[in-house]
C-alpha positions as CSV (number, residue, x, y, z in Angstrom):
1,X,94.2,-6.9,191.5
2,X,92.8,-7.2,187.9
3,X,91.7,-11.0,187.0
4,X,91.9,-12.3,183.2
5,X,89.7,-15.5,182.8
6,X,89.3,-16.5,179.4
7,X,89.1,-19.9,177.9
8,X,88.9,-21.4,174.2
9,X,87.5,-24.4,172.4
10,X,88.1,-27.8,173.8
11,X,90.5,-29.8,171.9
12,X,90.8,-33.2,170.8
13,X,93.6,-33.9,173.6
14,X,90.6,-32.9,176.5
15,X,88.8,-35.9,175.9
16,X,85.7,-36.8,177.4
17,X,82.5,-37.5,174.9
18,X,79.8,-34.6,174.4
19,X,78.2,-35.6,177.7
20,X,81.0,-35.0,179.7
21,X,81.9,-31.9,177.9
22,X,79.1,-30.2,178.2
23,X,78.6,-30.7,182.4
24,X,82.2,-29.8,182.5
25,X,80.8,-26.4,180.1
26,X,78.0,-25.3,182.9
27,X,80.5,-26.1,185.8
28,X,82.5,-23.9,183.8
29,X,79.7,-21.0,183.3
30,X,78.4,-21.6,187.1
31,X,82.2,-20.6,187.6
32,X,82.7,-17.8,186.3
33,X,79.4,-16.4,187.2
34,X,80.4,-17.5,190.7
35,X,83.3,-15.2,190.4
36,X,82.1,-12.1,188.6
37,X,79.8,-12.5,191.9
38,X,82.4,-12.4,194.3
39,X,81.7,-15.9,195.4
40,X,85.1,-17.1,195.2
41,X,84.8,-20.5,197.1
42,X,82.2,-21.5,195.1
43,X,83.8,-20.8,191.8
44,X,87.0,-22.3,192.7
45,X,84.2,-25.6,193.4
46,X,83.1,-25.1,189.9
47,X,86.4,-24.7,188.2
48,X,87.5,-27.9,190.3
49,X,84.5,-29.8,189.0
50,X,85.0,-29.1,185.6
51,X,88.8,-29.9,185.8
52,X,87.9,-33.5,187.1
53,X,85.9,-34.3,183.8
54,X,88.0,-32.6,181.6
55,X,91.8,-32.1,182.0
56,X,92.0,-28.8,179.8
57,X,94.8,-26.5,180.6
58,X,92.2,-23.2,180.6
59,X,90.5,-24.6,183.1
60,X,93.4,-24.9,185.2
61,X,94.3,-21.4,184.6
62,X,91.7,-20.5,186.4
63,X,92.2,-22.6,189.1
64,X,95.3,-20.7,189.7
65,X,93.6,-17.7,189.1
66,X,91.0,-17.6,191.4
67,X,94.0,-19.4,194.3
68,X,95.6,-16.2,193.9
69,X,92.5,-13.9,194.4
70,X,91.9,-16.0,198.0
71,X,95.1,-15.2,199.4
72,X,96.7,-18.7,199.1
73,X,99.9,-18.6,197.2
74,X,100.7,-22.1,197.7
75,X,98.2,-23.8,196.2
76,X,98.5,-21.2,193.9
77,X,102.4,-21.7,192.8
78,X,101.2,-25.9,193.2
79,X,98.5,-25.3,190.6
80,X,100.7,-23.1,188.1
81,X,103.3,-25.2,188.3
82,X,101.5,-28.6,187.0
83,X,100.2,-26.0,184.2
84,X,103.4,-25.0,183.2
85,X,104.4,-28.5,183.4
86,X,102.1,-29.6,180.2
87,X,100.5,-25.8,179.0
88,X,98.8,-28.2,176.2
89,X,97.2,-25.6,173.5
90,X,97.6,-22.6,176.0
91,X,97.8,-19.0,174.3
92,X,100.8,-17.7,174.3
93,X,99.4,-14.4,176.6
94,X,98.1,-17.1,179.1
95,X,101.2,-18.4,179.4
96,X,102.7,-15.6,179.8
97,X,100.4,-14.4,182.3
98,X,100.9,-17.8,184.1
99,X,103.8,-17.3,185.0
100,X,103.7,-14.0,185.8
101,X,101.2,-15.0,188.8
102,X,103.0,-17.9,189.4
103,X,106.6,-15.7,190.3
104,X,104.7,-13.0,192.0
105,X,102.8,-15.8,194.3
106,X,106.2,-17.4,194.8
107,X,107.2,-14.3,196.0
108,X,104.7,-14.9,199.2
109,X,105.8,-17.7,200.0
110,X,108.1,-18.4,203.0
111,X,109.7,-21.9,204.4
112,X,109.5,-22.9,208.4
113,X,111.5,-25.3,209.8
114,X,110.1,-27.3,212.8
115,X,112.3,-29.5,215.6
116,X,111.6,-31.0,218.8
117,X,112.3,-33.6,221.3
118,X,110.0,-35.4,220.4
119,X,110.0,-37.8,217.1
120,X,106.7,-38.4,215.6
121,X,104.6,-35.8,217.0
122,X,102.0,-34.1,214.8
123,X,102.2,-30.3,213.5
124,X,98.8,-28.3,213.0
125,X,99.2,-24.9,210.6
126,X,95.8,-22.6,212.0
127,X,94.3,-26.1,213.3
128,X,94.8,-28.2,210.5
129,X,96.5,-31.3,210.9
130,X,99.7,-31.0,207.7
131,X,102.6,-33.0,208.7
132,X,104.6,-35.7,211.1
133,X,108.0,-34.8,212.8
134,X,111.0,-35.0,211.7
135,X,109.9,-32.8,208.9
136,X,111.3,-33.9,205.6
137,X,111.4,-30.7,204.4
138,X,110.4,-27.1,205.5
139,X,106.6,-26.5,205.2
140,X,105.7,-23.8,202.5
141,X,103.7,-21.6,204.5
142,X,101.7,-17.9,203.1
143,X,103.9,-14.9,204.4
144,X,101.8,-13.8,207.6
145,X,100.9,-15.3,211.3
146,X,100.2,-18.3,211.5
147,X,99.4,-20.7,214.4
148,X,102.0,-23.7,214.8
149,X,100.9,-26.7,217.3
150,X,103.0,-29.3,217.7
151,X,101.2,-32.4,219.4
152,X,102.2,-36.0,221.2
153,X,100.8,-38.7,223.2
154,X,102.0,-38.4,226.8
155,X,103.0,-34.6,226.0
156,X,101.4,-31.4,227.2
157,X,100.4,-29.8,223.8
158,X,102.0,-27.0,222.5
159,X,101.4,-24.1,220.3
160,X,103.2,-20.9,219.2
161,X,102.4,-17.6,216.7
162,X,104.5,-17.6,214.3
163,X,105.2,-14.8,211.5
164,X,106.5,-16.2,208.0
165,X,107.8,-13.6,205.0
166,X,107.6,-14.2,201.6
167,X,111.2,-15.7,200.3
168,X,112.6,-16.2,203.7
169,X,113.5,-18.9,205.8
170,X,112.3,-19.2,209.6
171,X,112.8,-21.7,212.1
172,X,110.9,-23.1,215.5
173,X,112.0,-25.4,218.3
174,X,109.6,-26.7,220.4
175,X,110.2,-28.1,223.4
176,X,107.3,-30.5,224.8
177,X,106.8,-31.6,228.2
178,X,105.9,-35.1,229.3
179,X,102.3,-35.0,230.9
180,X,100.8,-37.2,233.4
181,X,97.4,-38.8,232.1
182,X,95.2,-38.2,229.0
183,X,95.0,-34.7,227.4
184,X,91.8,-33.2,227.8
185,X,90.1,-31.5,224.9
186,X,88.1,-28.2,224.4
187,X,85.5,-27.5,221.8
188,X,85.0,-24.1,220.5
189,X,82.2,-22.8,218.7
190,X,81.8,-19.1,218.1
191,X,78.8,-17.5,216.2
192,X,81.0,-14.9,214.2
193,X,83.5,-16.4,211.2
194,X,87.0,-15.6,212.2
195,X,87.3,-14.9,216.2
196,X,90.1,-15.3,217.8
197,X,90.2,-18.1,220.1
198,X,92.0,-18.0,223.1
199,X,92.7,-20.4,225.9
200,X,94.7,-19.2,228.9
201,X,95.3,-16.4,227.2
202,X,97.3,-18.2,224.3
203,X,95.6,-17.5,220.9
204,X,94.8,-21.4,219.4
205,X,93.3,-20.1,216.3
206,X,90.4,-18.4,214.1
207,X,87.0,-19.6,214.3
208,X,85.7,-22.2,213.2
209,X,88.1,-24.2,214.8
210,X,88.4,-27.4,212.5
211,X,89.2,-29.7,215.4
212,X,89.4,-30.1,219.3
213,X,92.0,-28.5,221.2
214,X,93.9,-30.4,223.6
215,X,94.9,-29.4,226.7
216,X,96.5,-30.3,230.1
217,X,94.0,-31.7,232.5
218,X,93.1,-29.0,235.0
219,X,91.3,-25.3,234.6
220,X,91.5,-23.0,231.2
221,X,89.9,-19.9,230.4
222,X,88.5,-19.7,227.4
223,X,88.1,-16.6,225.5
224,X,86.8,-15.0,222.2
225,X,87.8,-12.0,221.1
226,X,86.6,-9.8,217.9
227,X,87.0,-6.2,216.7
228,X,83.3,-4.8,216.8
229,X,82.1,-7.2,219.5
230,X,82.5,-7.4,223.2
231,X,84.6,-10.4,224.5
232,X,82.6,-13.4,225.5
233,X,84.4,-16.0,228.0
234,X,83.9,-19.0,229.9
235,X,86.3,-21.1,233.1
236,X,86.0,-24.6,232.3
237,X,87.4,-27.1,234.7
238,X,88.5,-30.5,232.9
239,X,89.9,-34.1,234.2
240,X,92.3,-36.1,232.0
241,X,90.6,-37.6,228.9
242,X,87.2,-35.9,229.7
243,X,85.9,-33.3,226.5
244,X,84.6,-29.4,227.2
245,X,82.5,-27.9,224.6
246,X,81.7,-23.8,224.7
247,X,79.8,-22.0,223.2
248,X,80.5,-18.8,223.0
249,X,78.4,-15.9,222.1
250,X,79.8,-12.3,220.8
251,X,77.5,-9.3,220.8
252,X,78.1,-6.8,218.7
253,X,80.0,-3.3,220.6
254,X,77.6,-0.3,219.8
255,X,80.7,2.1,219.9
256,X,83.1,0.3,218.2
257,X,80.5,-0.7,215.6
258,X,79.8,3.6,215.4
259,X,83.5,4.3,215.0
260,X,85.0,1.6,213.3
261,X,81.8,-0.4,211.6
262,X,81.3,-0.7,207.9
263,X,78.2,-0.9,205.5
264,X,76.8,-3.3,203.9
265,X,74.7,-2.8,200.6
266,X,72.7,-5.7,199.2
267,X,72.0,-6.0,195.5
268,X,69.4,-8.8,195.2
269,X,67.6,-10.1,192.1
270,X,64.2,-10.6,193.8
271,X,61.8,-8.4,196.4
272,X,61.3,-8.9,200.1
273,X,64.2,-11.2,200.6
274,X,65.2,-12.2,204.1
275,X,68.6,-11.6,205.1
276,X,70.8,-13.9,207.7
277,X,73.9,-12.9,209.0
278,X,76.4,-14.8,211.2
279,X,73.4,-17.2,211.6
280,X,70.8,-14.5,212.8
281,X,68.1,-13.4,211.5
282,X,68.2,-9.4,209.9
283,X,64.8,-10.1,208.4
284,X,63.9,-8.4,205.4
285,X,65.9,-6.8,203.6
286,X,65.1,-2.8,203.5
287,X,67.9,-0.6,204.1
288,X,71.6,-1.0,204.0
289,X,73.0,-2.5,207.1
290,X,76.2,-2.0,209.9
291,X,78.5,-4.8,210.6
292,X,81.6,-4.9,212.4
293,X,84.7,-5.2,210.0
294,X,85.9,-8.5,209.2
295,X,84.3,-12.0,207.3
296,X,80.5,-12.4,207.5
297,X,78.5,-15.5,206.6
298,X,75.8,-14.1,204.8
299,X,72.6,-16.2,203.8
300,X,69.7,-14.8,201.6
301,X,66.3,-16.8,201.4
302,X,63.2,-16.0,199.5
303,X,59.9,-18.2,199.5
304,X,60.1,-20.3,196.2
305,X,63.7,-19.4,195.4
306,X,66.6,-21.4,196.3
307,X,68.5,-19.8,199.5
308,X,72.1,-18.3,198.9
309,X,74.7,-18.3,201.1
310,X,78.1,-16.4,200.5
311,X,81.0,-14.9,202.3
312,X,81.2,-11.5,202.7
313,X,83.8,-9.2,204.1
314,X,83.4,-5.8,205.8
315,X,85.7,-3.1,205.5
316,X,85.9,-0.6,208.2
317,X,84.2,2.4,207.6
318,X,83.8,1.6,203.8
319,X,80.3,0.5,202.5
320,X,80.6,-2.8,200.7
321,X,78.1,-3.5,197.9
322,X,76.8,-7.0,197.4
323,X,75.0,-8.2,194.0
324,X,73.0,-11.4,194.6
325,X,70.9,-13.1,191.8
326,X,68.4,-15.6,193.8
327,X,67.5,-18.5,191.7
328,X,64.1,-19.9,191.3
329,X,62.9,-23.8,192.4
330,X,62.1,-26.1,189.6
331,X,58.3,-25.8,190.5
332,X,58.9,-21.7,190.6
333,X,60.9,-21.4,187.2
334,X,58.0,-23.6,185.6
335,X,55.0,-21.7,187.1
336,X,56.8,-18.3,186.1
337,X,57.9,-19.2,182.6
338,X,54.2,-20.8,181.8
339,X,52.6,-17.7,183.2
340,X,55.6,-15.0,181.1
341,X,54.7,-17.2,178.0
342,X,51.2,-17.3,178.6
343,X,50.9,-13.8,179.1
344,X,52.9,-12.9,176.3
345,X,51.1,-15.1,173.6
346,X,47.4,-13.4,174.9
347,X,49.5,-10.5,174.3
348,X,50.3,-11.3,170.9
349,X,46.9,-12.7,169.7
350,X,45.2,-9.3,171.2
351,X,47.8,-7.1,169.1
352,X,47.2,-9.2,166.4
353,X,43.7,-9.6,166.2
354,X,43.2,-5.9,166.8
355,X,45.3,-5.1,164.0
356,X,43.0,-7.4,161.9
357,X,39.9,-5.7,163.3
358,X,41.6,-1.8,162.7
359,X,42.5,-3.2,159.2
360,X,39.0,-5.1,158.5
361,X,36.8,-1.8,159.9
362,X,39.2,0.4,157.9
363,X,38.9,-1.1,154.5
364,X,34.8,-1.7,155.5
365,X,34.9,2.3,155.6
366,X,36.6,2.6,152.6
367,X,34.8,0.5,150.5
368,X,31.0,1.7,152.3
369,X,32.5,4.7,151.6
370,X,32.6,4.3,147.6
371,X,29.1,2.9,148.0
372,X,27.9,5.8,149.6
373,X,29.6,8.2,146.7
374,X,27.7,6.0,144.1
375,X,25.1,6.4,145.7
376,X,24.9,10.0,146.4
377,X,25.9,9.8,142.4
378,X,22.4,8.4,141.4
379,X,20.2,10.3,143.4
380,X,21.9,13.3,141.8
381,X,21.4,12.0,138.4
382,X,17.8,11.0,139.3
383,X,17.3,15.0,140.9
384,X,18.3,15.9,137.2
385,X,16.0,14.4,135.0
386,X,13.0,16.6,134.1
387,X,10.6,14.1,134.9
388,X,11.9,14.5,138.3
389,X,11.1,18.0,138.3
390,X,7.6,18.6,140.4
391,X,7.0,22.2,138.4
392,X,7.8,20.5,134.9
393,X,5.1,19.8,132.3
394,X,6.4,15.9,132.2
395,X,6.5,15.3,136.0
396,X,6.2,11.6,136.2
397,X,5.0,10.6,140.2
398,X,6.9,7.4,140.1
399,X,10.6,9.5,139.3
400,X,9.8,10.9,143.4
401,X,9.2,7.2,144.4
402,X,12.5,6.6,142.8
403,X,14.6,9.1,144.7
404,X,12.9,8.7,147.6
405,X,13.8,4.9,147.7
406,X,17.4,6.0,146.4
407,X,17.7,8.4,149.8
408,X,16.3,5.4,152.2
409,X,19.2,3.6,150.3
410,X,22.1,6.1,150.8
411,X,21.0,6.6,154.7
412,X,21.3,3.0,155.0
413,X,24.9,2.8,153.6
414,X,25.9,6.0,156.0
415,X,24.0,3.8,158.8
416,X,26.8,0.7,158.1
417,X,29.5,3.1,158.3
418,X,28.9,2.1,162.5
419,X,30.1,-1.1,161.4
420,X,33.4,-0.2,160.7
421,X,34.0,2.2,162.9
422,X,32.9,0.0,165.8
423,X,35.2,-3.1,163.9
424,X,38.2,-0.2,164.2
425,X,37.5,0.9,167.9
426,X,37.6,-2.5,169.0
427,X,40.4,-3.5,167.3
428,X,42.5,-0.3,168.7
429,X,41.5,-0.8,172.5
430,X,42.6,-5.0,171.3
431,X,46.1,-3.8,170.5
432,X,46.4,-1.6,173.3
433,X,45.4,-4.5,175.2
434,X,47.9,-6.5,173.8
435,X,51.4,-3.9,174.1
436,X,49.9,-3.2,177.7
437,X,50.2,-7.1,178.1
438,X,53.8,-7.8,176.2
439,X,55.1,-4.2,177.8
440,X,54.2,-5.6,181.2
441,X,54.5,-9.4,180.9
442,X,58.0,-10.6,182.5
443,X,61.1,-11.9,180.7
444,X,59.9,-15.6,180.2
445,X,63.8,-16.7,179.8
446,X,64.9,-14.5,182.9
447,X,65.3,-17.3,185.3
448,X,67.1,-19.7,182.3
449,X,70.6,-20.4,182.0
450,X,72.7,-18.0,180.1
451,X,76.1,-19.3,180.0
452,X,78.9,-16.8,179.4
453,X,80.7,-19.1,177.0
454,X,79.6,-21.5,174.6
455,X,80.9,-24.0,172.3
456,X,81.4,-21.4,169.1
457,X,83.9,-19.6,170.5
458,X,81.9,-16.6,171.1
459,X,84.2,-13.9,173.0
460,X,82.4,-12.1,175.3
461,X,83.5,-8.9,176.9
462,X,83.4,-8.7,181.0
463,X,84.0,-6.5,183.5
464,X,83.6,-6.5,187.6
465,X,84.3,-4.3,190.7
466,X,85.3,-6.6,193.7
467,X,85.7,-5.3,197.2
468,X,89.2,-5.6,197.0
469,X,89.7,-6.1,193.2
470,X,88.7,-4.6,189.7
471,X,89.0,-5.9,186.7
472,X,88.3,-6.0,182.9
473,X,88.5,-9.1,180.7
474,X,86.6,-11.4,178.5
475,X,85.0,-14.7,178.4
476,X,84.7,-17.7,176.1
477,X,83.6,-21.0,174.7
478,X,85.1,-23.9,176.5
């Protein structure tokens, strides 16, 4: 499935005062970073937050979106719908594409009729509570299995598997019993995301169960059951009105996690981070690791770093790569950019100052160096004059006294010539002091926010690889 989020600048009819706009602007960023990640519950949280300060029709675009990438065509379709509605300044391609998405989600979408003897009772969908009987209209349900319970006071609970297919109709009767007494109710907690749950060998639902189940008074077997792991089970024994909790262990199946496991490869900003999965400690992170297929719950902590947590899922024998970017704690992000900046600026003033000291011994050469030809100049002239001359007739004693002087005077302008050579060495092992320090000093804005849209309208071009998905696209100012 390839994914298109792009947005534009905020018009007048978005409201909200720069304040508001620009929260609404890093819920937007957080989301879409959020979603290049794979972390689509949390950047459907973002979009959401961003929507409730500002209204604009982009952002519910990729509301829709990112409804469609989960697998829920519903809210999907209920989303595209109140876009459609009022598309505000939408571009004409996103509208388009709207309601492309918005027929093709229709398309998975079935309608299930419910009945039964008796009036008012409630209807679960996979455990969660939707609507009252009589229906007033068939529930919109995803095509797949579902769980239907149908519940009443004074009536032994029900519930049934039911498939639904996109653009069809189904329908379910259910008959309820009258029961003696209060129903008892069963607690299930599993330590692995999507188990099946089973009671008396009825499935009931996927854990985490979102509520109770309730049951007739008397003894259930409770069971969960998931491909990779070996069944866990427990006999409970329950009066009217009284409350059983389980909890039920699975352990992974070393066969089945041979034949049928996948891999998991972790791409993780920071060093030495320590992985959880399903709650249990994998501890740090080395080597790629095997999981049964299916959801994980996957948390990532670090010292000094905020922790990460992220649902992942497993295909079977597929390896399934992971890119995490840890983010620092307020105390951490100021320690690190002090110490980058610091680093940086020693790194600077060394290169600098060495330069100075290369280009202060270099010009102290140059100019000693003119001395030392005008020097080297006059002894010559003095070592031509006849009076100079030890065998001549005119030899005047004080002309040697001269050139002698004159030498003592040329070997003390070679001697300074140390000067500047020393000025230059120092200066050269200062600026390779100062690269080594700026080549190997960290990014001091590596931890700071950098939005993928801002408030120019900058177009930015994106691309991702998904477990499931790939997809190329761009992003922009909001």
């Amino acid at each position: 499935m390839a994914l298109v989020l792009i947005s534009a600048p905020a018009s007048a009819q978005a409201g909200g005062d720069e304040a508001t706009r620009e929260q609404a602007r890093q819920h937007f960023d957080r989301g879409l970073r959020l979603f290049n990640e794979g972390d689509n519950a949390g950047a459907l949280a973002e979009f959401q937050q961003a929507y409730q300060l500002i209204q604009h029709p982009l952002v519910l675009y990729n509301i829709g979106l990112v409804y469609e990438a989960t697998q829920r065509p519903v809210a999907a379709v209920e989303t595209l719908d109140k876009l459609l509605a009022n598309p505000g300044n939408l571009p004409a391609d996103r509208l388009s594409n709207a309601k492309r998405v918005r027929d093709e989600q229709a398309a998975r979408i079935g309608e299930l009729e419910i009945t039964s003897n008796v009036p008012g009772a409630k209807v679960e969908v996979d455990g969660v509570g939707v609507a009252q009987l009589p229906l007033k209209e068939p529930l919109k349900l995803a095509s797949g299995e579902h769980i239907i319970g149908i519940y009443a006071t004074g009536y032994l609970p029900e519930r049934r598997p039911v498939s639904v297919f996109g653009k069809s109709k189904a329908a379910l009767n259910v008959e309820l019993s009258p029961l003696e007494g209060q129903p008892a109710q069963i607690t299930v907690r599993a330590n692995v995301p999507d188990a099946e749950v089973w009671v008396d060998d009825k499935l009931v639902g996927l854990a985490p169960l979102p509520a109770s189940i309730p049951v007739a008074p008397g003894d259930h077997k409770v069971e969960v059951r998931r491909t990779g792991y070996k069944t866990a089970s427990r006999q409970l024994a329950l009066g009217g009105g009284s409350t059983g909790e389980v909890d039920l262990e699975l352990i992974e199946d070393p066969a089945a996690l041979t034949s049928s496991g996948g891999t998991l490869v972790l791409e993780i900003s920071e060093t030495d981070p320590v992985v959880f999965l399903d709650g249990k400690s994998r501890g740090v992170y080395a080597a790629p690791l095997r999981l049964p297929p299916g959801r994980h719950a996957l948390r990532i902590e670090r010292g000094e770093f905020l922790p990460v947590e992220r649902d992942i899922s497993i295909l079977a024998n597929q390896t399934t790569t992971v890119s995490i970017a840890l983010e620092p704690t307020a105390e951490k992000r100021a320690a690190y950019n002090s110490s980058a900046r610091s680093q940086r600026l020693w790194g600077w003033v060394a290169t600098g100052a060495g330069s100075a000291l290369i280009l202060g011994g270099g010009a102290f050469l140059v100019i000693n160096q003119g001395r030392e030809d005008d020097q080297r100049k006059e002894i010559d002239e003095i070592s031509r004059r006849e009076e100079c001359d030890g065998q001549s007739n005119q030899y005047d004693p004080a002309c040697t006294e001269e050139h002698n002087a004159a030498i003592e005077d040329l070997d003390s302008i070679v001697a300074q010539n140390s000067y500047g050579w020393i000025g230059a060495g120092v200066g050269a092992a200062a600026v390779i002091t100062g690269v080594v320090l700026l080549v190997t000093s960290d990014d001091p804005d590596r931890y700071e926010p950098k939005p993928e849209s801002d408030v120019f309208a900058r177009v930015i071009p994106n691309a991702w690889l998904g477990n499931q998905s790939v997809g190329i696209g761009a992003v922009g100012s909001f």
